[in-house]
C-alpha positions as CSV (number, residue, x, y, z in Angstrom):
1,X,66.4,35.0,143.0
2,X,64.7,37.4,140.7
3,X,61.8,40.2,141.3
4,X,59.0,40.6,138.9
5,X,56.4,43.7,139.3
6,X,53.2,42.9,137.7
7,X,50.2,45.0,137.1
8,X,47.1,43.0,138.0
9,X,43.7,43.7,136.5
10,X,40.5,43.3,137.9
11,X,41.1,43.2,141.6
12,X,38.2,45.5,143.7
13,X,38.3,44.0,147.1
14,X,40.9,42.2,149.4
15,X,39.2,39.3,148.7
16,X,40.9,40.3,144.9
17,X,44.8,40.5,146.6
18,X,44.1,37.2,149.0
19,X,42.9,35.2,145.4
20,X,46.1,36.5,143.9
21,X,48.5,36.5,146.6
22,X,47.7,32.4,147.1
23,X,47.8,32.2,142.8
24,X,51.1,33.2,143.6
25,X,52.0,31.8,146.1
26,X,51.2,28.0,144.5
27,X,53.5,28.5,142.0
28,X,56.8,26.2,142.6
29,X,59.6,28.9,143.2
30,X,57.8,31.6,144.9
31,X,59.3,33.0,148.1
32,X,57.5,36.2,148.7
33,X,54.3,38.0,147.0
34,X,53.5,41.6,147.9
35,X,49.8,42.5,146.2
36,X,48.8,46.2,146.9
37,X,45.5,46.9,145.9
38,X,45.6,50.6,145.9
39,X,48.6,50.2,143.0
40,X,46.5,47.4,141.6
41,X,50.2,45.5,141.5
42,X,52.2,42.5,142.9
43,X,55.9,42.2,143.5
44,X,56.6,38.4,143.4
45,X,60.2,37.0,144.8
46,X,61.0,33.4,142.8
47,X,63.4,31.3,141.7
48,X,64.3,31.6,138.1
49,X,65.4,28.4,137.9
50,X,61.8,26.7,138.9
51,X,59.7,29.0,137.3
52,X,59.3,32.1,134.8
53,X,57.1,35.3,134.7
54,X,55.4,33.6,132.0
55,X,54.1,31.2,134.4
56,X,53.3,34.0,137.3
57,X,51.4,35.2,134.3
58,X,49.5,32.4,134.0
59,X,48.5,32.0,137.8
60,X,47.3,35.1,138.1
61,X,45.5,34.5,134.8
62,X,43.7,30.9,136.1
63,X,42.3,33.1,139.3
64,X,40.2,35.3,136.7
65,X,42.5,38.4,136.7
66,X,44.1,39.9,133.9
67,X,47.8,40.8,134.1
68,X,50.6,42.4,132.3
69,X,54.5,42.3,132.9
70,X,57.7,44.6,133.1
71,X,58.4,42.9,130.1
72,X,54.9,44.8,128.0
73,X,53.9,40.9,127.9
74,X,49.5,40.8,128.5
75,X,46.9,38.6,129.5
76,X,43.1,39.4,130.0
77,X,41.3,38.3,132.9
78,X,37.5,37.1,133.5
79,X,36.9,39.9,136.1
80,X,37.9,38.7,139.6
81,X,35.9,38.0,142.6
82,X,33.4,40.4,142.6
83,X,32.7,40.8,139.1
């Protein structure tokens, strides 16, 4: 099992860490997601051998948020929730 921090962009409301944290969660591998929104970042538990930060990436990504890895990798988001 492997831990990847990302820093999530675009998230206002809790209604911004439940639409992440069930991104997350939906991705084969996943065992634990921990999205603060004060921090505006998630701590995702997986399986490296089912999935990748490229694909957490992408999740968080498809629910309109953008995102950006330990790693320096970045995506843009289309604003969240509320925007």
């Amino acid at each position: 099992m492997q831990t990847e921090h990302l820093k999530v962009t675009g998230m206002t409301c809790g209604g911004c860490t439940k639409n992440v944290t069930h991104a997350l969660e939906s991705v084969p591998g996943v065992s634990n997601v921990k999205v603060t929104l004060a921090t505006g970042e998630a701590a995702v538990l997986f399986d490296e051998g089912r999935t990748s930060p490229e694909k957490l990436m992408s999740a968080v990504q498809r629910a309109g948020y953008g995102v950006e890895a330990d790693s320096g990798a970045r995506v843009e988001g289309k604003g969240g929730c509320c925007a």
